[in-house]
PyMOL Python script that loads the backbone (N, CA, C, O; Angstrom):
from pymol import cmd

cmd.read_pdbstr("""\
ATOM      1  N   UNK A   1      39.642  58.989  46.617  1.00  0.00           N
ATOM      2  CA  UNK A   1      39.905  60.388  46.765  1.00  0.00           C
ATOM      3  C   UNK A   1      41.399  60.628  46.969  1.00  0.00           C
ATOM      4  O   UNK A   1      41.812  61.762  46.728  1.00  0.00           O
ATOM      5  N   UNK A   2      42.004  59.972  47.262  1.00  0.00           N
ATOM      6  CA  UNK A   2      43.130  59.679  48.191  1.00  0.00           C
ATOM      7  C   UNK A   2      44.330  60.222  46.178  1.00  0.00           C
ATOM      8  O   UNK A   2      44.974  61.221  45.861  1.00  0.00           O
ATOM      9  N   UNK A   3      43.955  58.676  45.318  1.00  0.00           N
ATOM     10  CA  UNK A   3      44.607  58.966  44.003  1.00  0.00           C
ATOM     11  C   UNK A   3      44.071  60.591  43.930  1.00  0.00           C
ATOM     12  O   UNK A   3      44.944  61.408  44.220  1.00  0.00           O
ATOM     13  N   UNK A   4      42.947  61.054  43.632  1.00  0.00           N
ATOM     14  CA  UNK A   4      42.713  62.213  42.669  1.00  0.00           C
ATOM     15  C   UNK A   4      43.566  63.394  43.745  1.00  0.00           C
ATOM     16  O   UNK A   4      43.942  64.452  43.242  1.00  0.00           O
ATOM     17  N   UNK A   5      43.760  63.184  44.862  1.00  0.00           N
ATOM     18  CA  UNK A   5      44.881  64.051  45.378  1.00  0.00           C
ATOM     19  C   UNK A   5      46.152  63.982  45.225  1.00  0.00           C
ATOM     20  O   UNK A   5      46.878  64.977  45.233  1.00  0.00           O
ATOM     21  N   UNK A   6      46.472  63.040  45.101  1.00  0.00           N
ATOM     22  CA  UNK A   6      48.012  62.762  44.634  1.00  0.00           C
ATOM     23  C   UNK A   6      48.462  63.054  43.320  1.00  0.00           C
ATOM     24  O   UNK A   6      49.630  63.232  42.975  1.00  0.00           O
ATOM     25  N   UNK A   7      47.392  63.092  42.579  1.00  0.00           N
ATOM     26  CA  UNK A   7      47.566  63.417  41.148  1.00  0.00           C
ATOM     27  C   UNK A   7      47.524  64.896  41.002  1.00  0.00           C
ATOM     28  O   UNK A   7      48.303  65.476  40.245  1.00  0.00           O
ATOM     29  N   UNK A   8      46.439  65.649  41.864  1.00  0.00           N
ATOM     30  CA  UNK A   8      46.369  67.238  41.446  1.00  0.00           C
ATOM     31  C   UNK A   8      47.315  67.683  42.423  1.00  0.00           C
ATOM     32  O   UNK A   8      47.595  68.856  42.175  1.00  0.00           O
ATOM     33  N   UNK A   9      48.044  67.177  43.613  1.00  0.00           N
ATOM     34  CA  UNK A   9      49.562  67.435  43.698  1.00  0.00           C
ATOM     35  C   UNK A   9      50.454  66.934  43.168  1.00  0.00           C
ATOM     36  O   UNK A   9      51.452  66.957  43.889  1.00  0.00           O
ATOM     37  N   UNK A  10      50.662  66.320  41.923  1.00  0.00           N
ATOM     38  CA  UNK A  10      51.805  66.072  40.936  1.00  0.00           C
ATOM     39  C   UNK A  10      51.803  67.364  40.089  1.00  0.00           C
ATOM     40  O   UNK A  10      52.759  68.090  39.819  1.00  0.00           O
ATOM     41  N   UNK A  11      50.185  67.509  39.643  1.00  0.00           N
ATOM     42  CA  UNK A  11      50.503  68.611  38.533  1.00  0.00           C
ATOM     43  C   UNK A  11      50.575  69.812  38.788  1.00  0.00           C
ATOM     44  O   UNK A  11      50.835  70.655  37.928  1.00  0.00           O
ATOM     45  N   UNK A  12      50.275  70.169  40.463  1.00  0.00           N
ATOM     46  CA  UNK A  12      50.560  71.621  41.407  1.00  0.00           C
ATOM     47  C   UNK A  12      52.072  71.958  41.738  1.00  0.00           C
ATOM     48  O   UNK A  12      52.729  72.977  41.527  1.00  0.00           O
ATOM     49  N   UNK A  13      52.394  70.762  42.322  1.00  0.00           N
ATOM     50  CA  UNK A  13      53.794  71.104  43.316  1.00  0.00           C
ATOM     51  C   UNK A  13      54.889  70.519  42.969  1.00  0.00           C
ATOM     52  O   UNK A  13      55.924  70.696  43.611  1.00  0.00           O
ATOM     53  N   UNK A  14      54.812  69.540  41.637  1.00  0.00           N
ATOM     54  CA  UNK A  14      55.851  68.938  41.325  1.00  0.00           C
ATOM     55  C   UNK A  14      56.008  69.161  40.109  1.00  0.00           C
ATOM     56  O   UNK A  14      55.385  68.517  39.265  1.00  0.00           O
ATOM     57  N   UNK A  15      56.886  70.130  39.793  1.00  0.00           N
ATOM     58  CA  UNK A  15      57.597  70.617  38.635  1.00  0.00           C
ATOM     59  C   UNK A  15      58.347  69.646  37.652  1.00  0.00           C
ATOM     60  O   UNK A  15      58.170  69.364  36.466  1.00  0.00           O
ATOM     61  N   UNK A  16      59.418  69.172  38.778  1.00  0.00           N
ATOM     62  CA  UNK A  16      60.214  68.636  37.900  1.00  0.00           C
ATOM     63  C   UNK A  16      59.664  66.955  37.449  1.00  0.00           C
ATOM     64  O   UNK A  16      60.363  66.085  36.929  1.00  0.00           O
ATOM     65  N   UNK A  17      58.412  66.872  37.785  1.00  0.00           N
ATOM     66  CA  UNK A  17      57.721  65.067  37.817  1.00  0.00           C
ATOM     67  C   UNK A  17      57.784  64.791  39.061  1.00  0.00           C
ATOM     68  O   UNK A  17      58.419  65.167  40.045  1.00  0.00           O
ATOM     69  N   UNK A  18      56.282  63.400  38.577  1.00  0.00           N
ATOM     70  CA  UNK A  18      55.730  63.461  40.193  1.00  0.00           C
ATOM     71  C   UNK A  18      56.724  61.875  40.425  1.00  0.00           C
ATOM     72  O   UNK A  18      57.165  61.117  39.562  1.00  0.00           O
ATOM     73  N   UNK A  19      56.823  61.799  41.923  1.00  0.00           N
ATOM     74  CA  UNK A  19      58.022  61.131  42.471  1.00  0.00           C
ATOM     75  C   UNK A  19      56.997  59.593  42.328  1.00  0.00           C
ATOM     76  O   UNK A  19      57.565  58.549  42.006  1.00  0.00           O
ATOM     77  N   UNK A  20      55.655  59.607  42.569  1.00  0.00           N
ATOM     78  CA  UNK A  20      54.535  58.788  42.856  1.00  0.00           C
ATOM     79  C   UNK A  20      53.792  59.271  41.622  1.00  0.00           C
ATOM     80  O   UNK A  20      53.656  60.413  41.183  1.00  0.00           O
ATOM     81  N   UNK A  21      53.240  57.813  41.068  1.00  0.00           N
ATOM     82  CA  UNK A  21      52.258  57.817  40.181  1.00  0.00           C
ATOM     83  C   UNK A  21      51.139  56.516  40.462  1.00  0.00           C
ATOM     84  O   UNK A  21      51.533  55.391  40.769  1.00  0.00           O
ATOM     85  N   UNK A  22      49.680  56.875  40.301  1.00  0.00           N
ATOM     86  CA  UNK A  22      48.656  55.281  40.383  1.00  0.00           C
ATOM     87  C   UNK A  22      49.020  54.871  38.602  1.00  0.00           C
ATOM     88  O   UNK A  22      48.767  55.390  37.515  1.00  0.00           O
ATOM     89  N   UNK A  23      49.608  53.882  38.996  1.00  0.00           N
ATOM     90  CA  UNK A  23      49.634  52.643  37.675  1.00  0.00           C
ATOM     91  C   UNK A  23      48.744  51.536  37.513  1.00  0.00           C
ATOM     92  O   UNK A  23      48.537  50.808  38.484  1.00  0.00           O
ATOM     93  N   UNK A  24      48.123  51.287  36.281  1.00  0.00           N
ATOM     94  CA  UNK A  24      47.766  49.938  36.076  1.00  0.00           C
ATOM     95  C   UNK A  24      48.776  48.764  36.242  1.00  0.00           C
ATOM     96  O   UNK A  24      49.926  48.780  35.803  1.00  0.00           O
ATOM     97  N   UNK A  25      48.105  47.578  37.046  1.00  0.00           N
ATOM     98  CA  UNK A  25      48.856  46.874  37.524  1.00  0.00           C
ATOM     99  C   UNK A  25      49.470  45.436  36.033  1.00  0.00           C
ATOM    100  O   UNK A  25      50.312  44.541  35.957  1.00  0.00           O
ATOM    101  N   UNK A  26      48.610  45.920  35.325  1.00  0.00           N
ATOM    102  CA  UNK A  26      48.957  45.135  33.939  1.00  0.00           C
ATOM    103  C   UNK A  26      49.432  45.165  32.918  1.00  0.00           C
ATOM    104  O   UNK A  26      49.892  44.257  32.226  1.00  0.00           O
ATOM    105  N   UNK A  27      49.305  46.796  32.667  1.00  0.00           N
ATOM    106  CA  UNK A  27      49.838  47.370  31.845  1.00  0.00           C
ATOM    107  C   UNK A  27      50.909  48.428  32.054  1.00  0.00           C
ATOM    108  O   UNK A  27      51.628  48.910  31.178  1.00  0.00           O
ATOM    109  N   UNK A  28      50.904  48.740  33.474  1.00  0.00           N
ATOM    110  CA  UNK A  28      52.161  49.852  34.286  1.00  0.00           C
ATOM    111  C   UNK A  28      51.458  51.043  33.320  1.00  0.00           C
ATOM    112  O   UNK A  28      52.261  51.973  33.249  1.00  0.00           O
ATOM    113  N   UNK A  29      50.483  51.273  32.708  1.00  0.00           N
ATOM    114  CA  UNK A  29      49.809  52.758  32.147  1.00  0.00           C
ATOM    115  C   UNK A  29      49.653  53.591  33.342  1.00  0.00           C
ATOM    116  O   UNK A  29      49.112  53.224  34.386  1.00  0.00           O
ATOM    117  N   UNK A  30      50.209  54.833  33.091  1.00  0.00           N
ATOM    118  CA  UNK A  30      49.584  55.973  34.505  1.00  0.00           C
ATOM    119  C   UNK A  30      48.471  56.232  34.299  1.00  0.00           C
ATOM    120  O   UNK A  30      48.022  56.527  33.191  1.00  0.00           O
ATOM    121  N   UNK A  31      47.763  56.157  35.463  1.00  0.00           N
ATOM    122  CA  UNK A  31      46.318  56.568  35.434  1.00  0.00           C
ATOM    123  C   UNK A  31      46.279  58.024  35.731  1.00  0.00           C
ATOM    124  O   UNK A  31      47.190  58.681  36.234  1.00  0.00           O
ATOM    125  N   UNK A  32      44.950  58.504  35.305  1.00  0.00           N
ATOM    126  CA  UNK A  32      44.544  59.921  35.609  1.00  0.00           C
ATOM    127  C   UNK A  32      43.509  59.982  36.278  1.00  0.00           C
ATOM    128  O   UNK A  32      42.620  60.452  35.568  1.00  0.00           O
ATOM    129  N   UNK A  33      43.046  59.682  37.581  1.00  0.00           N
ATOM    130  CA  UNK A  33      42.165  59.579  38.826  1.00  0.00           C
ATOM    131  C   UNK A  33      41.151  60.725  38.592  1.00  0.00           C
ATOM    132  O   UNK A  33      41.710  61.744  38.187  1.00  0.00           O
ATOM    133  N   UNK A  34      39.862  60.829  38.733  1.00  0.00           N
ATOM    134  CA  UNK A  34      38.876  61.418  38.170  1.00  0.00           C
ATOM    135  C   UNK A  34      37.754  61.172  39.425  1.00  0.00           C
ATOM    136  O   UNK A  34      37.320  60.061  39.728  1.00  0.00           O
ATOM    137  N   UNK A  35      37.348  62.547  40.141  1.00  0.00           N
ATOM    138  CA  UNK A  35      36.437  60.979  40.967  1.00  0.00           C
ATOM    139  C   UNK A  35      34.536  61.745  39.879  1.00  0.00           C
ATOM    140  O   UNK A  35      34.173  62.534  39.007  1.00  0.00           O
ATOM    141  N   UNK A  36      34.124  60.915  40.674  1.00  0.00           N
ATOM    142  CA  UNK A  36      32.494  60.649  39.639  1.00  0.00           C
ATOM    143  C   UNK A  36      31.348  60.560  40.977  1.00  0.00           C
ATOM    144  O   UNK A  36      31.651  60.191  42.112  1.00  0.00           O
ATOM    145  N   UNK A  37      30.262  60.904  40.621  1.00  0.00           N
ATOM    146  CA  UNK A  37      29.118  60.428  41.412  1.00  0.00           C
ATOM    147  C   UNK A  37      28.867  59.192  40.991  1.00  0.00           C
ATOM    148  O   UNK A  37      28.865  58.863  39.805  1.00  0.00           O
ATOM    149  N   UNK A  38      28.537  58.094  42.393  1.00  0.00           N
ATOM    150  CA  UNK A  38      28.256  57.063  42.620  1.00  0.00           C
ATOM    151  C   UNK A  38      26.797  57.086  41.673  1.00  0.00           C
ATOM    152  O   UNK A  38      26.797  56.198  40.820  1.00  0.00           O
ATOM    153  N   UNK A  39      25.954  57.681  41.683  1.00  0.00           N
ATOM    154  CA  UNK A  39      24.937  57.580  41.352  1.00  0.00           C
ATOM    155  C   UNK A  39      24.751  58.000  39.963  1.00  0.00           C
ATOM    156  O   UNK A  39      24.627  56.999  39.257  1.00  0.00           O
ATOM    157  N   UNK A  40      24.683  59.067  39.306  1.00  0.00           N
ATOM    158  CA  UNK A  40      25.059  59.206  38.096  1.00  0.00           C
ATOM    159  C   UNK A  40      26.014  59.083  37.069  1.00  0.00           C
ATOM    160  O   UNK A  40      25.848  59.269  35.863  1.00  0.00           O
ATOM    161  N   UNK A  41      27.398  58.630  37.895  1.00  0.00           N
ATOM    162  CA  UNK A  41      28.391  58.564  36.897  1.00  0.00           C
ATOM    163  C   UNK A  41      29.117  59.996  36.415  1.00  0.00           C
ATOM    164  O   UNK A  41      30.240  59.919  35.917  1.00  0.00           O
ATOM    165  N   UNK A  42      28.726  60.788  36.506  1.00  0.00           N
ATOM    166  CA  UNK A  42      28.995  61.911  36.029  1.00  0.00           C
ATOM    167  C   UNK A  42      29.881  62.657  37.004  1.00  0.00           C
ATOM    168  O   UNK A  42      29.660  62.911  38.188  1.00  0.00           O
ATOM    169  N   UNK A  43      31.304  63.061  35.988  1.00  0.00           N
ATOM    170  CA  UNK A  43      32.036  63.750  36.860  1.00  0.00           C
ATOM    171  C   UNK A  43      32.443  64.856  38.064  1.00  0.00           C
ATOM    172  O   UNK A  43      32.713  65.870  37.421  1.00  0.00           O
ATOM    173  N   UNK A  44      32.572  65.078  39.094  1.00  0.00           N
ATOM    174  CA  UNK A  44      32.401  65.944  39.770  1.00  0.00           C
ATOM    175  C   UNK A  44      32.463  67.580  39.363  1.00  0.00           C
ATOM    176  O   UNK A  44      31.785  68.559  39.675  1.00  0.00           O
ATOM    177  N   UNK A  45      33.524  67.376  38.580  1.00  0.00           N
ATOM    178  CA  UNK A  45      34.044  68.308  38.199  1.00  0.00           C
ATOM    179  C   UNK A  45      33.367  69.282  36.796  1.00  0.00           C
ATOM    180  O   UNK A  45      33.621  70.357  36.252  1.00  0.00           O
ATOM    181  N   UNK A  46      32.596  68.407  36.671  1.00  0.00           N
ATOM    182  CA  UNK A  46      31.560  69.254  34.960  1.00  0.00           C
ATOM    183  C   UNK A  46      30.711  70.542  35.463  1.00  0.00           C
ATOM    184  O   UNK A  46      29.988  71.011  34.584  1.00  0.00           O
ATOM    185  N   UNK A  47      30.685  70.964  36.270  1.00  0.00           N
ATOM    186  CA  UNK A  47      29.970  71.795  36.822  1.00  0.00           C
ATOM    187  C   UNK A  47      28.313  71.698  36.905  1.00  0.00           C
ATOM    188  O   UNK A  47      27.480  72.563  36.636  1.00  0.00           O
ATOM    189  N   UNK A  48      28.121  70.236  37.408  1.00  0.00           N
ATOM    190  CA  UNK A  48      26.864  70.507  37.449  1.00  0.00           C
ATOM    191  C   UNK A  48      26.511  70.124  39.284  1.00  0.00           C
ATOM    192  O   UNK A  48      25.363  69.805  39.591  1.00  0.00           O
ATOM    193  N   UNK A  49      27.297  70.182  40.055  1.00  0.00           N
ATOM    194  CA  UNK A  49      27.155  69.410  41.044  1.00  0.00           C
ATOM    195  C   UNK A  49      27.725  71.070  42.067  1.00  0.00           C
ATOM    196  O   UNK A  49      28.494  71.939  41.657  1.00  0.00           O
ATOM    197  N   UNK A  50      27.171  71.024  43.120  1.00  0.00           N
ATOM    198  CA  UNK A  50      27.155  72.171  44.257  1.00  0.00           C
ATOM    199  C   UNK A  50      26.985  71.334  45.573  1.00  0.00           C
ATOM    200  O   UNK A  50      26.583  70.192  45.794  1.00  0.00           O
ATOM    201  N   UNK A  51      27.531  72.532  46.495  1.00  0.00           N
ATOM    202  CA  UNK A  51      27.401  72.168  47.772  1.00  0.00           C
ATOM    203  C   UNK A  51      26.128  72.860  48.357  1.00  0.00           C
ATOM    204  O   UNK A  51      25.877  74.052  48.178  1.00  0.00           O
ATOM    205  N   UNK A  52      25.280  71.922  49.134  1.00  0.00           N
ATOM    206  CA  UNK A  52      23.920  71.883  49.520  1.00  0.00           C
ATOM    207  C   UNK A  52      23.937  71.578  51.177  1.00  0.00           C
ATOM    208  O   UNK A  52      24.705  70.738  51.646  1.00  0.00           O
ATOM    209  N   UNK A  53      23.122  72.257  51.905  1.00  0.00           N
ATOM    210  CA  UNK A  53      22.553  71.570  53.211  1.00  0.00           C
ATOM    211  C   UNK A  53      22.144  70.235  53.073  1.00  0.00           C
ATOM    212  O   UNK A  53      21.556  69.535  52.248  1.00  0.00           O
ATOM    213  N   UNK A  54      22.756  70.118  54.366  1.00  0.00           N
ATOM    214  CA  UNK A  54      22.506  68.286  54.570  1.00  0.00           C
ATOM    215  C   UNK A  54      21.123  68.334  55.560  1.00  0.00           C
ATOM    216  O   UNK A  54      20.597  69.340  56.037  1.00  0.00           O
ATOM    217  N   UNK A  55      20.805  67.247  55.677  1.00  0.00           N
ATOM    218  CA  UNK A  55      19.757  66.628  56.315  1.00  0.00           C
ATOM    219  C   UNK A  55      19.506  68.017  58.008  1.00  0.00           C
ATOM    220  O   UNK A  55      18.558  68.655  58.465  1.00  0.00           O
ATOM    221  N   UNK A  56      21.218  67.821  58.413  1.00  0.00           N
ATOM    222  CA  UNK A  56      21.575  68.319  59.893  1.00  0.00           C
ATOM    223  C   UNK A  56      21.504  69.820  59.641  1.00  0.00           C
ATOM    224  O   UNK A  56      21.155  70.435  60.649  1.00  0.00           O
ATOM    225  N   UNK A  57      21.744  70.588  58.557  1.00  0.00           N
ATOM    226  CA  UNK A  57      21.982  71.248  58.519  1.00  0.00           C
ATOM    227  C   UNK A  57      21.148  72.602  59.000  1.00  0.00           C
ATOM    228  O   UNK A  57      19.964  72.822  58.746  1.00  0.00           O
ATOM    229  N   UNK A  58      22.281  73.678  59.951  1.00  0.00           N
ATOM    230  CA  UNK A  58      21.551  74.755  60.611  1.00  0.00           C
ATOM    231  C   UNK A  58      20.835  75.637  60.205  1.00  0.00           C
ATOM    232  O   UNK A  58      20.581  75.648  59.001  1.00  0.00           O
ATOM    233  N   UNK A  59      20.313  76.592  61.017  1.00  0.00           N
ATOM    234  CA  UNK A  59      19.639  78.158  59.972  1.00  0.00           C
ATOM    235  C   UNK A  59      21.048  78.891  59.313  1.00  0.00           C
ATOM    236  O   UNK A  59      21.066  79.498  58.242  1.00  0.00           O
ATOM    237  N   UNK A  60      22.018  78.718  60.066  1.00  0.00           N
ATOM    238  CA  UNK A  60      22.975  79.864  59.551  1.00  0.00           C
ATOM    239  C   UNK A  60      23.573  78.898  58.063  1.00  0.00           C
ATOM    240  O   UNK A  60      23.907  79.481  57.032  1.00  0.00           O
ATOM    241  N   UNK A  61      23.620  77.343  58.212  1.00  0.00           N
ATOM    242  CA  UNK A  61      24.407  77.227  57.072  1.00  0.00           C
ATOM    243  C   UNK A  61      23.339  76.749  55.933  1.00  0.00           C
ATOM    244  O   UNK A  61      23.841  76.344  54.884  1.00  0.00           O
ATOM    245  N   UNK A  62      21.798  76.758  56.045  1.00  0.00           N
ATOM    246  CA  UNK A  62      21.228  77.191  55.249  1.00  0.00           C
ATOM    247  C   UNK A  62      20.869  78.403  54.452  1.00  0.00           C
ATOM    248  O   UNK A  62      20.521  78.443  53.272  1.00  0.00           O
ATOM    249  N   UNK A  63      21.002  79.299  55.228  1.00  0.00           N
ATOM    250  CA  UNK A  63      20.960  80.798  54.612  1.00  0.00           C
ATOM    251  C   UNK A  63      22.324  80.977  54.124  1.00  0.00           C
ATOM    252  O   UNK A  63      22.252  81.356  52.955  1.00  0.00           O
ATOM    253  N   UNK A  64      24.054  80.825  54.672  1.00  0.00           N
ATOM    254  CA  UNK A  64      25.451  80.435  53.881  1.00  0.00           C
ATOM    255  C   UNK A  64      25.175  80.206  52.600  1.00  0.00           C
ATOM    256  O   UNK A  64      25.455  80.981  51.685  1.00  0.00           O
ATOM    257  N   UNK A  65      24.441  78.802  52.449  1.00  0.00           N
ATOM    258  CA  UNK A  65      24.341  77.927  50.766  1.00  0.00           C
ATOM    259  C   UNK A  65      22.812  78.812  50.333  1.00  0.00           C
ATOM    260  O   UNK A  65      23.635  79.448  49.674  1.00  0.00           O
ATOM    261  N   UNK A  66      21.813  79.283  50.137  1.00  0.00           N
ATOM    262  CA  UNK A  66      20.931  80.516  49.662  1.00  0.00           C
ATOM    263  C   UNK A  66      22.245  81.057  49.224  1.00  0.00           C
ATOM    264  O   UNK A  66      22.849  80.651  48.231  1.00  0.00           O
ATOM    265  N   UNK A  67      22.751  82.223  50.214  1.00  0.00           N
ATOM    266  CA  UNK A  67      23.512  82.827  49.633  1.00  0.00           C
ATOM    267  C   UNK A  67      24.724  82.814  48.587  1.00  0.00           C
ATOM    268  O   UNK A  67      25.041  83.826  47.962  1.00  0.00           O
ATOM    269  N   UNK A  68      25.204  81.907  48.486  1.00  0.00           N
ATOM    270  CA  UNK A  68      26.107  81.117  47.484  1.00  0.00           C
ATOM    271  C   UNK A  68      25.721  80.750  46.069  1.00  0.00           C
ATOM    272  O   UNK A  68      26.420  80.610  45.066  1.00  0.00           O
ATOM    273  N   UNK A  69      24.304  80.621  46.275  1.00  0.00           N
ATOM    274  CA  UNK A  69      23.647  80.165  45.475  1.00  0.00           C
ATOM    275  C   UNK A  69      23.044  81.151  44.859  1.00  0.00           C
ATOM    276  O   UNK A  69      23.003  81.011  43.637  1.00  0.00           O
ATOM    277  N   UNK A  70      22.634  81.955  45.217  1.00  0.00           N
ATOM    278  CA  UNK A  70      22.126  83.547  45.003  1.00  0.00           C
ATOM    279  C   UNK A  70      22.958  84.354  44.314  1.00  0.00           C
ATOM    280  O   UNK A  70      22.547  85.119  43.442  1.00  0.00           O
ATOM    281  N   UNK A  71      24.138  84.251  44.638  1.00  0.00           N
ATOM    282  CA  UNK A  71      25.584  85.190  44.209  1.00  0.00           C
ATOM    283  C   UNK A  71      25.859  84.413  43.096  1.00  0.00           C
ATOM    284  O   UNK A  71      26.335  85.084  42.180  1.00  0.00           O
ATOM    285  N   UNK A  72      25.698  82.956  42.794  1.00  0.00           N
ATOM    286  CA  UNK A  72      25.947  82.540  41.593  1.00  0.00           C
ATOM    287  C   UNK A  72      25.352  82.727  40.681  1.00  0.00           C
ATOM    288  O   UNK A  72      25.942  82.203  39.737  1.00  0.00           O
ATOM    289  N   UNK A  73      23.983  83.454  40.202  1.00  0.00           N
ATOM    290  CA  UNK A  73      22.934  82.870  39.347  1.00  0.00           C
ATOM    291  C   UNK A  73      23.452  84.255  38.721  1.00  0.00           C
ATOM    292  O   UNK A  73      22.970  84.675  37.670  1.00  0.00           O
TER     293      UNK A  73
END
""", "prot")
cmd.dss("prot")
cmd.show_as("cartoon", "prot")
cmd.util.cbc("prot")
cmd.orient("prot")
């Protein structure tokens, strides 16, 4: 998580190029940090993935995510 932040603050806050880049250590190629579900593989970012009550989760921040979820459809 740590790369895919450093990278979407290169392409936010650093105009003139980022001072830090993650390189392959064999090829010195810049990488482009992506993170993925462990379980499917599939990128976070494709829009198929939401934020959900957890196990702990209260009445108020179950009815929060309803509502989120409600306002999206």
């Amino acid at each position: 998580m740590v790369h895919a932040l450093l990278a979407w603050g290169n392409r936010q806050f650093a105009p003139e190029g980022a001072s830090v880049v993650l390189a392959d250590t064999e090829t010195g190629a810049v990488a482009d940090p992506v993170m993925t579900d462990r379980i499917s593989g599939k990128l976070l970012s494709d829009g198929s993935f939401r934020t959900a009550p957890g196990p702990a989760a209260n009445d108020r921040t179950r009815a929060q995510r309803q509502q989120a979820r409600d306002a999206a459809v």
